[in-house]
N, C-alpha and C positions, 0 to 999 in steps of 0.2 A: 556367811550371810552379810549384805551388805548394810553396813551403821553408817551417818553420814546425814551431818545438821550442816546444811547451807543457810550463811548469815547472812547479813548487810547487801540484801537484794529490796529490788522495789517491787512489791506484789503485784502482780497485775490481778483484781478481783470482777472478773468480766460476769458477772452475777450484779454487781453495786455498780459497775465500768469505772472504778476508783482505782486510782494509783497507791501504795500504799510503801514509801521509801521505810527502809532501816527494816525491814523484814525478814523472817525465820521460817523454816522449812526444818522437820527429824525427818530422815526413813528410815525403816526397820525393816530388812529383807526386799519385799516386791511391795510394799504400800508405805505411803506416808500416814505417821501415827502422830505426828502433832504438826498445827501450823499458827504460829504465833506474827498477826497483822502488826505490825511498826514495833515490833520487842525482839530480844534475843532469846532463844530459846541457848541453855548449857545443859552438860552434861559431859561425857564420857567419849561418846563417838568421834572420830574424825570431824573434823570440822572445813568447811569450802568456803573463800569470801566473794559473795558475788560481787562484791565492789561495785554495788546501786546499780546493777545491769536489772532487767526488767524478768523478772520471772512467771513464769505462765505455765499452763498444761500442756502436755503434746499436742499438737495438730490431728484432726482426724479425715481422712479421704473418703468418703464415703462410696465411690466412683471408682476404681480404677481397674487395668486389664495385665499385669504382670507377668501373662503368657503371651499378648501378642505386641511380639519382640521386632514387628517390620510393619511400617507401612504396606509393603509388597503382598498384597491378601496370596494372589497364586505363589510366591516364592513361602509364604507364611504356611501354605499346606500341604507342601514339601516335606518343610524343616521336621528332621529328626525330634522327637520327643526328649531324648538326652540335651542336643543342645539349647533347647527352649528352656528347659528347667536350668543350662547352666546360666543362660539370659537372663531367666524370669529372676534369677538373685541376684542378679549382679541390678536391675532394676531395682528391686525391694530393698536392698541396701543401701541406696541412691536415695528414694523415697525417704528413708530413715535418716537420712544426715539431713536434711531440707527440712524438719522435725516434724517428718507425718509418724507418728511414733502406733498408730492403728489405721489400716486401712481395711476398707471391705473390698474383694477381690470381687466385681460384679460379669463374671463368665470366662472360663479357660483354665485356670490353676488347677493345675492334677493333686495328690494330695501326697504326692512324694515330697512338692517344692515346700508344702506347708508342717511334712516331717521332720524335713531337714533343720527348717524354723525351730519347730519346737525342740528339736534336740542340740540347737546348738550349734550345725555345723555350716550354717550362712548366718550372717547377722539384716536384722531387716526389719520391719514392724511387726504387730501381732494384727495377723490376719483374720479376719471373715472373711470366709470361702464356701463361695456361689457352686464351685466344681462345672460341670456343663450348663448350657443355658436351655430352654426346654422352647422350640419352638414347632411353627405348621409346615408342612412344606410350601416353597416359596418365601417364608419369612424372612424375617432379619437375622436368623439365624442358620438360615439353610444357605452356604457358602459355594453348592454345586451349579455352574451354568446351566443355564435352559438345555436339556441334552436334543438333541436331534431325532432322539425314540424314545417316548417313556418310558423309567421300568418301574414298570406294576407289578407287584408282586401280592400276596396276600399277608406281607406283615404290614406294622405298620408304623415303626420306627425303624429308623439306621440313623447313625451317630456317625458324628465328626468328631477332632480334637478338639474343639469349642463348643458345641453343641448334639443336644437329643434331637431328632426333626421326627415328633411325634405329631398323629393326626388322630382326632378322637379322643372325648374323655379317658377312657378305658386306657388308652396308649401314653397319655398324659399322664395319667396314674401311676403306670409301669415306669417310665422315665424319668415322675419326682421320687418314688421309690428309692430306683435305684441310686439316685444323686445320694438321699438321705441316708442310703445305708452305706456310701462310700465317705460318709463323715462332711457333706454339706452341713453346713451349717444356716444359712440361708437358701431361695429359689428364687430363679432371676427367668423369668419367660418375655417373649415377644410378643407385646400387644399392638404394637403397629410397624410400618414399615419403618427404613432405617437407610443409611445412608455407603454403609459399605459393604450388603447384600446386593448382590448382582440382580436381581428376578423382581423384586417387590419395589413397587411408586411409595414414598414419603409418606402417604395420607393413605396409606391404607392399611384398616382396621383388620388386626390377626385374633386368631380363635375365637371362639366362642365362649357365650358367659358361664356353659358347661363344662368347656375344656377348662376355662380358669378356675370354676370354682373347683374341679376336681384335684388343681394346682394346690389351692389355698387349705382347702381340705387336708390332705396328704402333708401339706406341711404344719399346719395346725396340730395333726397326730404327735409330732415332733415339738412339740411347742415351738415353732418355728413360723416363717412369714414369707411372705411371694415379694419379691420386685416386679417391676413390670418397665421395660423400656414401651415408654409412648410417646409419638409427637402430637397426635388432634387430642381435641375436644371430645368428639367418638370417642375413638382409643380410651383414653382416659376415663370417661366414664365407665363405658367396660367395667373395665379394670377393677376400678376402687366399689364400684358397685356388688363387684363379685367378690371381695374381698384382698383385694390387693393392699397392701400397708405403705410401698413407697414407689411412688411415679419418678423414675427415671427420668431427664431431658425436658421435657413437656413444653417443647418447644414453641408450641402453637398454643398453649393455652390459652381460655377462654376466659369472661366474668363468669360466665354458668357453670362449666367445669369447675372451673375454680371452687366456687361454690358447693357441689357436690365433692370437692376434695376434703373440704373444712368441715363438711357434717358427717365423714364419714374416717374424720381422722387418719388423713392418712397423709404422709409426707411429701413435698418434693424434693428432689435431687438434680438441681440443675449445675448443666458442666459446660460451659463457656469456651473454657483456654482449647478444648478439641477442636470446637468449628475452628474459631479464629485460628491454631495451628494446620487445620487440613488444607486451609483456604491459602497460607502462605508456604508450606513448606510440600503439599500433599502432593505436587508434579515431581518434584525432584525425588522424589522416593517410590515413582511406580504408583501412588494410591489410584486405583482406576480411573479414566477420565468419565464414566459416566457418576460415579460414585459424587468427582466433583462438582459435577455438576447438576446433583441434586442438591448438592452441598449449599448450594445458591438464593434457593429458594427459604430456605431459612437462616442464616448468617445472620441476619440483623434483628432476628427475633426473642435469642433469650433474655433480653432484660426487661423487654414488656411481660416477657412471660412470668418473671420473677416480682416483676412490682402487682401486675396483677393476682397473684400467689398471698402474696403478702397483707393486700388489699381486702381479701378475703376471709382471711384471717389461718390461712394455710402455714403449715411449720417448715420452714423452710432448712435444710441440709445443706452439705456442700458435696462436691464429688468434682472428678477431673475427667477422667474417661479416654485417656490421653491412649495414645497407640504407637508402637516403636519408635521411630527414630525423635518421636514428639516428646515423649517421656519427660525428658531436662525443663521442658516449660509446667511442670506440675505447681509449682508458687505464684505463678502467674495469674491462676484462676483468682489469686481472692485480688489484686487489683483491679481484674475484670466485676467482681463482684463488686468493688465499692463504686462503680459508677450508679448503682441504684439503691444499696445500702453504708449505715456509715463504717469504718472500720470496726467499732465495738463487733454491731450484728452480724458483720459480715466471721469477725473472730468466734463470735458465740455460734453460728451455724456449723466451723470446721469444730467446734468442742461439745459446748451441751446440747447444742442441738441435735446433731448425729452422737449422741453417747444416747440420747433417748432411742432415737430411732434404731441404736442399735439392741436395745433394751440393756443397758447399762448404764445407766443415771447415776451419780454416784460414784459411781466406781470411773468411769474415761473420763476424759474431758474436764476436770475439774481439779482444783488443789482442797483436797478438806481430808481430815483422820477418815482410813480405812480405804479413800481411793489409791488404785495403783501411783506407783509414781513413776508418773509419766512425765518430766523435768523437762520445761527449756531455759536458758539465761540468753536474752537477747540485747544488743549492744543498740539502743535504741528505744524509741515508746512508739508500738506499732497501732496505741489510740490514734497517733497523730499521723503516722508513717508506715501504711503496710510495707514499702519496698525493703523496709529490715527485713522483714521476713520471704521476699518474694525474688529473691535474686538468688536461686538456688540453696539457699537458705544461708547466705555467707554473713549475715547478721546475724545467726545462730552462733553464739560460742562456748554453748554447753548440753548435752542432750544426755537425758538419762530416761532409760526402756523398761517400766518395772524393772524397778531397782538395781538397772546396771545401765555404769556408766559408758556411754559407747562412744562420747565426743567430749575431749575436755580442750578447748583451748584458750583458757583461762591463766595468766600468765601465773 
């Protein structure tokens, strides 16, 4: 069991947003049991000297896609399910050194890759896992071209490696079902169009507010909660009206959505660093050229969408959302993010704010007795300088994952 008091660090207390030099941290096993602001804590345990580097809680992603390992969506629905899982770790491992030390997997991670996690045998964050995404057919979830003959059939679900494409309460039902009984942990459904869905326009509103509620329902069963990727105003209402808990993107949001966001508590999750990466890197990798070019129409929209959010009095998240060959720019997003918040909030959104939303208050996100310990020591004060933390995480020089150490380079 891991013992292990790190001294002579500077707190970072993004609750107060006070700096607090000559600072103490205990862990005992997988949680911090004591934390002593500008004092030394002793004792017995091993002892680490952060030598005034700047200590904080893990990072949290609330956004990301771990299974899709390519820009290339047709070459992506090829790929063998063994080599995606040997991918999706070798991603989640990457995530892990850049100090996302939790992220929520929002649609594709099978639940081998999230095995393997828990037993040990890839190193990587702890995961929330969406498992498939649930959508209609045509949605942002339905990855089959327009076929040239329909086939109608009398079911009314078929599944892909990413997603259920159910249609009907009833078949929505059967499809969060089954996520939940394969160990989802969260539901993540298509409420409006999307941008690397072949078949569906941007602005347009998916399911019904009976297919959703039957979502929210079923996950409710589960003490669990619905995501909802949306870009309008529609969309969104939908959504959060039927019970959705966290609006994904919400690209286009509105003052009135907005509005109807804040009274009905429920989150957003905006993900920046993806457009701006589709939009510079997404030819070179195959991403479809219509894809891009829906890509266009919204590009310069998340940060109004975010101040509006805010404006509102909505709780704002973090999330990346990033897709293969993008991956590497996942620390990117929160310098994107402080063009409309300052560094504090924008650090408070990757921490307490998504540790709420993922209902773990307390426990993520935070340094206090009984939170996991989730450790970073960063060579820098990211009050004044997110780019410590945004350059692949190379101003991380210490990271510990409930209570193991998995990056020390601390001389």
């Amino acid at each position: 069991m891991t013992e292990l008091i790190v001294h002579g660090a500077t707190l970072l207390d993004l609750e107060s947003g006070e700096l607090i030099p000559g600072s103490s941290v205990r862990v005992s096993g997988e949680r911090i049991v004591e934390v002593a602001p500008g004092a030394r804590i002793t004792g017995d345990a091993p002892t680490l000297d952060a030598g005034g580097r700047t200590l904080m809680p893990g990072l949290i992603d609330a956004h990301v896609h771990a299974a899709f390992t390519t820009l290339d969506m047709p070459a992506m629905g090829r790929r063998p399910a063994s080599r995606i899982g040997i991918e999706a770790a070798g991603l989640l491992e990457a995530m892990l050194r850049r100090g996302f030390t939790t992220v929520r997997d929002a649609g594709g991670l099978d639940r081998g890759v999230a095995d393997a996690l828990d037993a040990g045998l890839v190193k990587g964050p702890r995961v929330f896992r969406s498992g498939r995404v649930i959508s209609q057919t045509g949605g942002h979830g339905d990855l089959d071209p327009a076929p040239n003959e329909p086939k109608l059939c009398a079911c009314h679900i078929h599944s892909n490696w990413f997603a259920h494409v159910a249609d009907g309460a009833d078949a929505v039902r059967r499809a969060v079902r089954e996520e939940l009984k394969n160990g989802a942990q969260q539901i993540k459904i298509m409420a409006s169009g999307g941008l690397s869905s072949p078949t569906d326009a941007v602005d347009m509103v998916q399911y019904t507010p009976e297919e959703i509620r039957a979502a929210v329902t079923e996950a409710a069963s589960r003490h669990t909660y619905v995501l909802a990727h949306a870009f309008t105003p529609a969309a969104i209402v939908q959504a959060v009206t039927a019970g959705v808990r966290s609006i994904e993107h919400g690209l286009l949001l509105d003052t009135a959505s907005a509005r109807v966001m804040a009274e009905h508590g429920a989150f957003l999750v905006p993900t920046l660093v993806t457009f701006d990466r589709l939009a510079e890197i997404g030819h070179c990798w195959n991403y479809p050229r219509e894809s891009v070019e829906k890509l266009q129409a919204v590009l310069t929209a998340g940060t109004s969408a975010i101040q509006v959010a805010l404006d509102a009095g909505v709780r704002v998240g973090f999330g990346s959302d990033l897709l293969g060959e993008a991956h590497p720019a996942q620390s990117r997003e929160l310098l994107l993010r402080s063009q409309v918040q300052s560094p504090l909030d924008v650090l408070r959104s990757a921490t307490a704010v998504n540790a709420e939303l993922l209902n773990r208050p307390g426990e993520l996100g935070t340094l206090a007795p009984g939170a996991l310990a989730d450790l970073l020591l960063v060579a820098g004060n990211p009050l004044e300088d997110l780019s410590v933390l945004a350059d692949s995480g190379k101003g991380i020089e210490f990271i510990m994952r409930g209570g193991e150490v998995v990056l020390n380079g601390l001389p």
